[in-house]
LUMGU-332221 format. One record per residue: residue number from 1; x, y, z of N, C-alpha, C in turn; residue in one letter. Coordinates in Angstrom, 3 decimals, m for minus. Each point is the difference from the previous one (the first is absolute). Last residue first. Example, Ala and Ser with C-alpha at 12.3 -4.5 7.8 and 13.67 -1.06 7.14 Angstrom:
2
<rec 2; <12.850; m2.250; 7.080>; <0.820; 1.190; 0.060>; <m0.770; 1.090; 0.730>; "S">
<rec 1; <0.290; m5.720; m0.070>; <m0.890; 1.190; 0.000>; <0.900; 1.200; 0.000>; "A">
//
This chain:
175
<rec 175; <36.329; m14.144; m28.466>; <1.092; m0.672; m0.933>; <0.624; m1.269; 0.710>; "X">
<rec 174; <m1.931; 2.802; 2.974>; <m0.855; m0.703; m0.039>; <0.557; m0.563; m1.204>; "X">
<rec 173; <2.323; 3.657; 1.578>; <0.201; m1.231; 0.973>; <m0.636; m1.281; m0.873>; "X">
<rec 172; <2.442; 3.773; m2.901>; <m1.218; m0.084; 0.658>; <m0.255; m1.542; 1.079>; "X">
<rec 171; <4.929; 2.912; m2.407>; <m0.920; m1.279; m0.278>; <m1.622; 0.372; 0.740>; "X">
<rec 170; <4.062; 2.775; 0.369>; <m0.597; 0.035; m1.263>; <m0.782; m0.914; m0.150>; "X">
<rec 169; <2.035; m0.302; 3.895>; <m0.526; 1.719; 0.384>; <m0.593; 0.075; m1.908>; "X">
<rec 168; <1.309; m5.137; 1.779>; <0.911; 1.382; m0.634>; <m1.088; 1.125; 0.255>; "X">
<rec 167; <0.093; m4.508; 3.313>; <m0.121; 0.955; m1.535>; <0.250; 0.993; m0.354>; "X">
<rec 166; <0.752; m2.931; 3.768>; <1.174; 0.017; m1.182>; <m0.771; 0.401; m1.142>; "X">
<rec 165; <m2.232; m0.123; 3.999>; <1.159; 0.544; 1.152>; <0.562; 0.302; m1.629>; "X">
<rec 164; <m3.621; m2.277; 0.058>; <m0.555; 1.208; m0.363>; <1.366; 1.088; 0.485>; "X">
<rec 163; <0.546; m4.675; 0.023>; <m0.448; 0.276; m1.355>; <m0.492; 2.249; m0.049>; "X">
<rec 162; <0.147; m2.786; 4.099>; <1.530; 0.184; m0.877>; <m0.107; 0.304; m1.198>; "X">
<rec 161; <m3.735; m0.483; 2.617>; <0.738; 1.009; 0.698>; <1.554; 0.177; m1.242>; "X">
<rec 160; <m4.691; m2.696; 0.245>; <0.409; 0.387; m1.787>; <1.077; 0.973; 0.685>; "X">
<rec 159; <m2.552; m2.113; 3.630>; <0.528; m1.100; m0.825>; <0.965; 1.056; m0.852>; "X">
<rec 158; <m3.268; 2.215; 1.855>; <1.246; 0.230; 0.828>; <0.718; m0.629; m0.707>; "X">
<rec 157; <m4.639; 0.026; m1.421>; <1.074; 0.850; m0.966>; <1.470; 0.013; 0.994>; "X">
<rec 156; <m4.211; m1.231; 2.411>; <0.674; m1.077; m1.067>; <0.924; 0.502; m0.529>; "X">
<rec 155; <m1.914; 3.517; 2.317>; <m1.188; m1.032; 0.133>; <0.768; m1.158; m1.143>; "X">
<rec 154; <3.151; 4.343; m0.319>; <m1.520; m0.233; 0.804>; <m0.827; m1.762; m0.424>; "X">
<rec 153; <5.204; 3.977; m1.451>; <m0.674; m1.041; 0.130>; <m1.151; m0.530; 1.161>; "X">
<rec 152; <3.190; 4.276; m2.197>; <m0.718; m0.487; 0.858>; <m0.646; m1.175; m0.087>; "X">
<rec 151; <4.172; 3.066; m2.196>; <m1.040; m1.333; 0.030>; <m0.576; 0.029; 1.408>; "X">
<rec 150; <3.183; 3.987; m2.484>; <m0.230; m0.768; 1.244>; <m0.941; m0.756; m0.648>; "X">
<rec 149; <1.324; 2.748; m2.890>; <0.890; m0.843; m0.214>; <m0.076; m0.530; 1.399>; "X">
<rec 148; <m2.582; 3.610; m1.328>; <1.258; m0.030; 0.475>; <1.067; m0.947; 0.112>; "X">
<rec 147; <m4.494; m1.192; 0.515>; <m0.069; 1.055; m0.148>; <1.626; 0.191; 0.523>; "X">
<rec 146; <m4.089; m4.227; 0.432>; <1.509; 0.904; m1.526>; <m0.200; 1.088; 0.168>; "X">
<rec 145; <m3.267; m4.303; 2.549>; <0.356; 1.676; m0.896>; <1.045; 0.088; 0.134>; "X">
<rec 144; <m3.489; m4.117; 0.043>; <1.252; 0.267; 0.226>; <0.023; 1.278; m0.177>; "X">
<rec 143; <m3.766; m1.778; 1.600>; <0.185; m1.459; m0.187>; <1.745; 0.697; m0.044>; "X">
<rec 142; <m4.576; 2.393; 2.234>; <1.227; m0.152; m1.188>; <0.514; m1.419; 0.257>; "X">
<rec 141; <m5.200; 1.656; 0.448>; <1.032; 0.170; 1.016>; <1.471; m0.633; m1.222>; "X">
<rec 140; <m5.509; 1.543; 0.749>; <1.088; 0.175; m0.890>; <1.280; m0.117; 0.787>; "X">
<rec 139; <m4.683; m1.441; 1.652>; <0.504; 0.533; m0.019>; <1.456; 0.097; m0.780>; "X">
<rec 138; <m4.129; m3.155; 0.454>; <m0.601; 1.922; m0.361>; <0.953; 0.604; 0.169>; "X">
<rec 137; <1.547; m4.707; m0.918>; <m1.269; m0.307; 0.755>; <m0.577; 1.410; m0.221>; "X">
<rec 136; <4.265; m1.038; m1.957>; <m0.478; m1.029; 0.740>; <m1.454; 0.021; 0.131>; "X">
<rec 135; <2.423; 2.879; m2.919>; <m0.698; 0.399; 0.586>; <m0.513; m1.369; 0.280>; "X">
<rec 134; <5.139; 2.057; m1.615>; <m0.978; m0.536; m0.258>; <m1.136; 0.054; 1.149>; "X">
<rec 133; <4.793; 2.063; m2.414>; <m1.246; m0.115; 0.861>; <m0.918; m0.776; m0.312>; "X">
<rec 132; <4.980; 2.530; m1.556>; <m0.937; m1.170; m0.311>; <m0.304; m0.729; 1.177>; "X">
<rec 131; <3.742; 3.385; m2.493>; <m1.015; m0.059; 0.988>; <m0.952; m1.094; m0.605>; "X">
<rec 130; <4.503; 3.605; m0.768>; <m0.707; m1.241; m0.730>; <m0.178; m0.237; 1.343>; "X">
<rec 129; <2.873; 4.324; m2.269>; <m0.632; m0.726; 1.363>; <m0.950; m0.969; m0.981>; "X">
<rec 128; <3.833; 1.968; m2.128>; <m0.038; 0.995; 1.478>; <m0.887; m0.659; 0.680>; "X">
<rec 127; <3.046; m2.052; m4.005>; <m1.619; m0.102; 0.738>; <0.531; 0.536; 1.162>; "X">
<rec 126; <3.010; 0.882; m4.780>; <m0.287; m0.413; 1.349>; <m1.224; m0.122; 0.511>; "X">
<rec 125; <1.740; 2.575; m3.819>; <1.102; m1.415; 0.099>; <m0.244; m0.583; 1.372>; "X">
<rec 124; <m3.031; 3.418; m2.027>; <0.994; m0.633; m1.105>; <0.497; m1.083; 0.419>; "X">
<rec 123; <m3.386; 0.950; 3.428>; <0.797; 0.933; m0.696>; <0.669; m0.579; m1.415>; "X">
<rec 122; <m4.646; m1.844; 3.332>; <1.442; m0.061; m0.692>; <0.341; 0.777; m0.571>; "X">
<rec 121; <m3.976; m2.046; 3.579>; <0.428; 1.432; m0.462>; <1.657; m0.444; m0.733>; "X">
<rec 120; <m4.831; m3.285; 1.723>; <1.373; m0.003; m0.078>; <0.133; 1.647; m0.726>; "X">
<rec 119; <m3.726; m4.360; 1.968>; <0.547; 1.330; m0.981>; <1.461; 0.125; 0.608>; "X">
<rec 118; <m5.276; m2.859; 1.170>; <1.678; m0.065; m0.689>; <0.521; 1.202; m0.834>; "X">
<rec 117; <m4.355; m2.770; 3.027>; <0.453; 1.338; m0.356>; <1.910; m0.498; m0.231>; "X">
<rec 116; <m5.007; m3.238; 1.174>; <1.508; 0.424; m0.172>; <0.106; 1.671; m0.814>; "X">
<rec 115; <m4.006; m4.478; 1.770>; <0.539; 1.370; m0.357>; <1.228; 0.187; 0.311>; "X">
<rec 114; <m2.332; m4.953; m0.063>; <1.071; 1.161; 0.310>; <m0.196; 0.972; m0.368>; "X">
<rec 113; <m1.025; m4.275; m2.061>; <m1.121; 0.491; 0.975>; <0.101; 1.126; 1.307>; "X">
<rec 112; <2.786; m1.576; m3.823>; <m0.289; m1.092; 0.992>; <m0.549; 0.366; 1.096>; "X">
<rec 111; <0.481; 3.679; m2.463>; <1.210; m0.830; m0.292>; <m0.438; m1.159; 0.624>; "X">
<rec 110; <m1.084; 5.328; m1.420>; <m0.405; m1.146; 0.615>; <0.400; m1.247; m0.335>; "X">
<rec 109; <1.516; 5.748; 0.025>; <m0.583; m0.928; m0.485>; <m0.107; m0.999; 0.517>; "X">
<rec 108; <1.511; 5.028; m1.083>; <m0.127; m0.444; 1.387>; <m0.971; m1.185; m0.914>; "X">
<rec 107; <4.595; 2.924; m1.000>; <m0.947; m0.600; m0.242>; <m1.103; m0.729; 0.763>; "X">
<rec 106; <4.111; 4.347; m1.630>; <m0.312; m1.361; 1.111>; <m1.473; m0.798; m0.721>; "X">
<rec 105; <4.316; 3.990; m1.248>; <m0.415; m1.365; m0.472>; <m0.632; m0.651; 1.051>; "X">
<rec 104; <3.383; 4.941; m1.402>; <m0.611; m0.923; 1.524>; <m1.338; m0.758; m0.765>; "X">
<rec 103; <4.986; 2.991; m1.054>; <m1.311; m0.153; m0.938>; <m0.506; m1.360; 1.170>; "X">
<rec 102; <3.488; 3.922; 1.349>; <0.122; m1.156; m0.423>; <m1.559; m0.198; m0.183>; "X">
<rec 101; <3.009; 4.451; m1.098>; <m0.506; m0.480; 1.114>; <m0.720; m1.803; m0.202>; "X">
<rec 100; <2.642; 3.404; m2.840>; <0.859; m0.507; 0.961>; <m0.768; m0.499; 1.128>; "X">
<rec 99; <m2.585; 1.699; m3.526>; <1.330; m1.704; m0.884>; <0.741; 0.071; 1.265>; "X">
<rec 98; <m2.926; 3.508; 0.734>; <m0.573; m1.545; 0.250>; <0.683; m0.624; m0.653>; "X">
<rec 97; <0.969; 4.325; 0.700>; <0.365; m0.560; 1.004>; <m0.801; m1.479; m0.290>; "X">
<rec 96; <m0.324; 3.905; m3.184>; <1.394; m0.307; 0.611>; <0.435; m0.883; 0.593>; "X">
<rec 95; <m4.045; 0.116; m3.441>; <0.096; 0.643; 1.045>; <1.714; m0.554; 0.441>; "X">
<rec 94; <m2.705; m1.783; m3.167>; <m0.064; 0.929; m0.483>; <m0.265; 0.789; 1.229>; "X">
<rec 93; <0.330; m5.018; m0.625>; <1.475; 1.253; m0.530>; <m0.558; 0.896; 0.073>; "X">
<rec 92; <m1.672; m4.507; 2.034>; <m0.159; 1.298; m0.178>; <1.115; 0.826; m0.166>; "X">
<rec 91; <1.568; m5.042; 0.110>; <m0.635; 0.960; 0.874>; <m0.307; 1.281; m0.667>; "X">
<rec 90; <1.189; m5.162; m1.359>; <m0.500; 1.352; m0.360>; <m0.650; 0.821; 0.917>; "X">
<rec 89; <3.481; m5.010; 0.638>; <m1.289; 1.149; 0.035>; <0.199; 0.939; m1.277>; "X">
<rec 88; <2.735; m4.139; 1.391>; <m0.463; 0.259; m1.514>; <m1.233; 1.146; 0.377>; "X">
<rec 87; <4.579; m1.353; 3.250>; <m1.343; m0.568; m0.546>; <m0.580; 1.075; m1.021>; "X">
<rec 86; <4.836; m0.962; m0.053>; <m0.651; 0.622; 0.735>; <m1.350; m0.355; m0.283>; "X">
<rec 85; <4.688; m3.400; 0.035>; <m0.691; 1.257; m0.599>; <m0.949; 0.353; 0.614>; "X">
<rec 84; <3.185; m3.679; 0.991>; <0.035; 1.146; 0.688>; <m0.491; 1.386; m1.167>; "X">
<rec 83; <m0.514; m4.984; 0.181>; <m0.016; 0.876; m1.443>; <0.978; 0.997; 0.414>; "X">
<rec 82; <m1.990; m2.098; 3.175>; <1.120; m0.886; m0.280>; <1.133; 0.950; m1.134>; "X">
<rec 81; <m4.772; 1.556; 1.701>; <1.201; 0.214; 1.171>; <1.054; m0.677; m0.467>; "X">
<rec 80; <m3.844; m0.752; m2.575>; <0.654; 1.278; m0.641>; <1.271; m0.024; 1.921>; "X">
<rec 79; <m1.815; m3.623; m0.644>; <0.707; 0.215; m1.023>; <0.538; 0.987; 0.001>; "X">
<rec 78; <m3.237; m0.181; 3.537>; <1.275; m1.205; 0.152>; <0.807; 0.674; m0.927>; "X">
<rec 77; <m3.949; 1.798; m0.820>; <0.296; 0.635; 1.166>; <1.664; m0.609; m0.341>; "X">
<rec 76; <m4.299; m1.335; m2.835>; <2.105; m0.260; m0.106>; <0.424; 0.981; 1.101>; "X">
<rec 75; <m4.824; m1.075; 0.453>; <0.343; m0.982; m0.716>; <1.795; 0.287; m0.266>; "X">
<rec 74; <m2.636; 3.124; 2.122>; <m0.264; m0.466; 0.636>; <0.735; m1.536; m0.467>; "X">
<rec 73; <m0.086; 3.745; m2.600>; <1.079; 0.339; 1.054>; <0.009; m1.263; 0.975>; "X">
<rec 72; <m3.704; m0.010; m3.483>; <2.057; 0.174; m0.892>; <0.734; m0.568; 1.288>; "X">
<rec 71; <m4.478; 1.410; 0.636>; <m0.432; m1.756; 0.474>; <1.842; 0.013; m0.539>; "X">
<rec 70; <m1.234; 4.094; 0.229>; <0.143; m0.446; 1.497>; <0.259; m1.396; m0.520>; "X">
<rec 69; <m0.491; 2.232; m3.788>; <0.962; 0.517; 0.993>; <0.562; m0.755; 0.991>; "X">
<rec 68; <m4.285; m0.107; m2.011>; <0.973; m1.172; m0.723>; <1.450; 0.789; 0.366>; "X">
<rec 67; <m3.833; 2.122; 1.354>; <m0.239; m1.098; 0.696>; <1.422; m1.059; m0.472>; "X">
<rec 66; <m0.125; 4.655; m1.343>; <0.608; m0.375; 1.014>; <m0.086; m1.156; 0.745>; "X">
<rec 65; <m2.151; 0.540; m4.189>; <1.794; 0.154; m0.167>; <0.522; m0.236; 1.623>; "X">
<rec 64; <m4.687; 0.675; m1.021>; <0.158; m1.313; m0.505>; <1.445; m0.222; 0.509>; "X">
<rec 63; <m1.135; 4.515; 0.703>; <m0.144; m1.036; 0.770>; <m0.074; m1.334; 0.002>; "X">
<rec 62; <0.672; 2.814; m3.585>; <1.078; 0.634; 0.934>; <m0.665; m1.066; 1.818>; "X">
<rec 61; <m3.003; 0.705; m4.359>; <1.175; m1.322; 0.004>; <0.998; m0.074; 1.242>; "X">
<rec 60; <m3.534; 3.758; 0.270>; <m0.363; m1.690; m0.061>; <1.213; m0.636; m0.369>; "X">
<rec 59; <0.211; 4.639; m0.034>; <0.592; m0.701; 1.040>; <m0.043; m1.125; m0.107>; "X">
<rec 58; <m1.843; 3.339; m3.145>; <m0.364; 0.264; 1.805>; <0.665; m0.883; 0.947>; "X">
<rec 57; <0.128; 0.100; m4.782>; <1.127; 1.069; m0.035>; <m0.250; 0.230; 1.706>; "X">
<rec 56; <m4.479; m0.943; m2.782>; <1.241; m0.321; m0.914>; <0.942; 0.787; 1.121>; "X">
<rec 55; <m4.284; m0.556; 2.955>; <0.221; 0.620; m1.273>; <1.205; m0.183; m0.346>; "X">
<rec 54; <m2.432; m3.706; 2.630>; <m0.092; 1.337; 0.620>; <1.186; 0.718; m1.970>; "X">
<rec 53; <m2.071; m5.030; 3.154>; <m0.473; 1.167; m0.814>; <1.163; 1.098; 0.010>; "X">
<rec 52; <0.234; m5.542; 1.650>; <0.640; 1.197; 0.471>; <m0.366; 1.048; m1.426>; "X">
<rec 51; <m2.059; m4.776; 2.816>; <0.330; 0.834; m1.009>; <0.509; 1.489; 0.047>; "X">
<rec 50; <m0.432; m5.088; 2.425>; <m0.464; 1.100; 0.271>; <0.171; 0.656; m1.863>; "X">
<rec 49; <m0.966; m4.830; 3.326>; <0.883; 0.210; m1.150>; <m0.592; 1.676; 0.166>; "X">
<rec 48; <m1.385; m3.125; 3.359>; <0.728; m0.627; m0.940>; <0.780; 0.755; m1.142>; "X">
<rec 47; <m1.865; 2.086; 4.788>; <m0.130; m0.448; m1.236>; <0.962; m0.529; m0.637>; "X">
<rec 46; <m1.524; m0.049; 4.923>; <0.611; 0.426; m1.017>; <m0.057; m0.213; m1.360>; "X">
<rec 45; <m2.214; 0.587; 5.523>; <m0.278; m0.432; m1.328>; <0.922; 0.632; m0.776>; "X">
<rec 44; <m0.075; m1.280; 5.250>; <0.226; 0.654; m0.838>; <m0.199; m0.611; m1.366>; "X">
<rec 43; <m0.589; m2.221; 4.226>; <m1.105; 0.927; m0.228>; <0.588; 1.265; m1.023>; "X">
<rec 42; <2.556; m4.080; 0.372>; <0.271; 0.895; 1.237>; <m1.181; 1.075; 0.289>; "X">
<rec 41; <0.764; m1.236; m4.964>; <1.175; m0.544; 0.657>; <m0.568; 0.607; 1.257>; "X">
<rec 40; <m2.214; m1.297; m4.934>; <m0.420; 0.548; 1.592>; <1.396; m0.455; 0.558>; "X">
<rec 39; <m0.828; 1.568; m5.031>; <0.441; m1.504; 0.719>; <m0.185; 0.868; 1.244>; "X">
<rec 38; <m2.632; 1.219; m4.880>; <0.595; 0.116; 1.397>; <0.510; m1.378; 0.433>; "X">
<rec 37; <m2.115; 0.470; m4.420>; <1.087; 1.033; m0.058>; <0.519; 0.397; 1.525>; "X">
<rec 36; <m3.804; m3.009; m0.841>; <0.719; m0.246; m1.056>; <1.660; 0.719; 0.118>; "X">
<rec 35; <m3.720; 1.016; 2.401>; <0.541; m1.240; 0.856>; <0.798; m0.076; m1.040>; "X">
<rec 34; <m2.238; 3.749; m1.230>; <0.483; 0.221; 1.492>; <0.841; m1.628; 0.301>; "X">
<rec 33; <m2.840; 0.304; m4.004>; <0.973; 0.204; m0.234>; <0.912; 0.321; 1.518>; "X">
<rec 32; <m4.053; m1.820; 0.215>; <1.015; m0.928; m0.242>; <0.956; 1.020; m0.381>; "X">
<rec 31; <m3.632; 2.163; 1.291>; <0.934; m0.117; 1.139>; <1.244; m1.494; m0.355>; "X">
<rec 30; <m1.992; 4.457; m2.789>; <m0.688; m1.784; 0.267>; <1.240; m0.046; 1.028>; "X">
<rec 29; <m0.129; 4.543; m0.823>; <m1.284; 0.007; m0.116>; <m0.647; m1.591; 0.265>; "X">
<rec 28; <4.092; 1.709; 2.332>; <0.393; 0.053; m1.150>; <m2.013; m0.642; m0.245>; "X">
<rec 27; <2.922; 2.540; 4.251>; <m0.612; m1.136; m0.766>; <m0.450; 0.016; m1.170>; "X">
<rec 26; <3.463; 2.927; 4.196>; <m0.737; 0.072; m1.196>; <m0.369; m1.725; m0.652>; "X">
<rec 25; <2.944; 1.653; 3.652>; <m1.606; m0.793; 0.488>; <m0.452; m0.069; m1.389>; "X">
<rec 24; <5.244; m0.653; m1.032>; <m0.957; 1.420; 0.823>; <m1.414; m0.933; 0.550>; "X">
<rec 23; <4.912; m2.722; m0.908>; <m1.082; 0.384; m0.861>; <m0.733; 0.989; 1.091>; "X">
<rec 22; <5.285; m1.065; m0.540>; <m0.618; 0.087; 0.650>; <m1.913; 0.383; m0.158>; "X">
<rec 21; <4.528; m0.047; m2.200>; <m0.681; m0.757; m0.795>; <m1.333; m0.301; 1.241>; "X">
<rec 20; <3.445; 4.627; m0.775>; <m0.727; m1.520; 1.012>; <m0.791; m0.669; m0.858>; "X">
<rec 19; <4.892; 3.298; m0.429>; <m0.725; m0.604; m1.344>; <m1.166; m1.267; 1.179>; "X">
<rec 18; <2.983; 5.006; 0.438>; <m0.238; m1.622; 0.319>; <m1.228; m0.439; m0.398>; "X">
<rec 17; <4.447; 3.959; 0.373>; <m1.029; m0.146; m0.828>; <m0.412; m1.770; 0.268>; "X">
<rec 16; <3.226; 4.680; 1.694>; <0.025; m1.482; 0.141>; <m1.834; 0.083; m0.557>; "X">
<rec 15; <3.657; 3.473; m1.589>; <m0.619; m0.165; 0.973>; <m0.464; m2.015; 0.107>; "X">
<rec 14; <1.869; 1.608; m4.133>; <1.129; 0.452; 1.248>; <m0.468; m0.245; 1.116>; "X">
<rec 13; <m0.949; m1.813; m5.171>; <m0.756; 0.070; 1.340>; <1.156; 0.426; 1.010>; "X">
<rec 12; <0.769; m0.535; m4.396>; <m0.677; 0.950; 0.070>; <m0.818; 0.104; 1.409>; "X">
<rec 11; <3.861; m3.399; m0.229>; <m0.172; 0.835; m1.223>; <m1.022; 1.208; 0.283>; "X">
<rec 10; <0.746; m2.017; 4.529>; <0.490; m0.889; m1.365>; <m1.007; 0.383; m1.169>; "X">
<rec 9; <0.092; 1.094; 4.923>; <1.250; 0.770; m0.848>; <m0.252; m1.147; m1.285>; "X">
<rec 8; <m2.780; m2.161; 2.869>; <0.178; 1.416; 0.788>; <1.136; 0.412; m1.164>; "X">
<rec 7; <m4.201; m3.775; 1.612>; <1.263; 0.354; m0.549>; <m0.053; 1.584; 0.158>; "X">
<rec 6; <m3.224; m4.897; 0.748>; <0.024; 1.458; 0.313>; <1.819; m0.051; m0.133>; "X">
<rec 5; <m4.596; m3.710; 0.047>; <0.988; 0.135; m0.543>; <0.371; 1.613; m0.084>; "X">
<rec 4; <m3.428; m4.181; 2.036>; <0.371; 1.233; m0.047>; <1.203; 0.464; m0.795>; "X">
<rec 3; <m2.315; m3.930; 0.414>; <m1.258; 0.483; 0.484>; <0.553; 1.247; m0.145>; "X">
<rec 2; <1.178; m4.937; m1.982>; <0.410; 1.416; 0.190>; <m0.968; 1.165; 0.326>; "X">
<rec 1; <0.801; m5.835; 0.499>; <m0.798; 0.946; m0.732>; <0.388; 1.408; 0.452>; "X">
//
């Protein structure tokens, strides 16, 4: 289940923008609708489903886009490194330096009863960094990080050493 979702250079969003499905103290007048529309993870309440308001031309789709971005890059990473073509961003045009700067994708969510964090930063033709954490018990601790085309590997992830030794700098680890 997806508790967080946050981005950065992609189409009209230059700054980093994040999307919590994370629910407020606020209560709702019947308290079935409260159970109906929450899942309890950890003494945290999230909501099942959200909604995104706001005026014609404000961005709303532009974050639909980057979610289906991340899930693109995350799904043909491989291909497109085979392809040897460039990944498929839209970085904020309407400034100098953000098409040359790399468009950044994470996610923080629940998995077999797991919290996890996952992301990643990519240029046209390359992953500048990729990461991924998880929260055993209260503390956030990493599983692998990418940066530079170094691998770090943690807690099990040692196993995946060769694999992470022969990927391509265009591919994504977790692909």
């Amino acid at each position: 289940m997806l508790l967080e979702f946050t981005f950065s250079n992609h189409r009209s969003f230059r700054d980093e923008a994040a999307l919590s499905l994370i629910a407020t103290s606020l209560k709702s007048r019947t308290k079935q609708v409260d159970l109906d529309n929450l899942f309890v993870f950890e003494k945290s309440k999230i909501l099942r489903s959200s909604a995104i308001y706001g005026a014609n031309a404000s961005g709303k789709s532009n974050i639909a886009s980057a979610m289906r971005c991340m899930k693109h890059l995350i799904a043909q990473s491989v291909q497109i490194a085979e392809d040897d073509g460039s990944f498929s961003r839209q970085p904020f045009a309407l400034d100098v330096e953000s098409p040359k700067a790399p468009s950044t994708f994470e996610a923080v969510f629940v998995a077999g009863n797991r919290q996890y964090r996952y992301g990643f930063s990519v240029s046209d033709d390359a992953v500048e960094a990729e990461w991924l954490y998880h929260v055993p018990k209260t503390t956030e601790k990493p599983l692998f990080t990418r940066q530079a085309g170094h691998t770090t590997l943690f807690d099990g992830f040692e196993s995946l050493g060769s694999i992470a030794d022969a990927i391509d700098n265009k591919a994504l680890l977790i692909t």
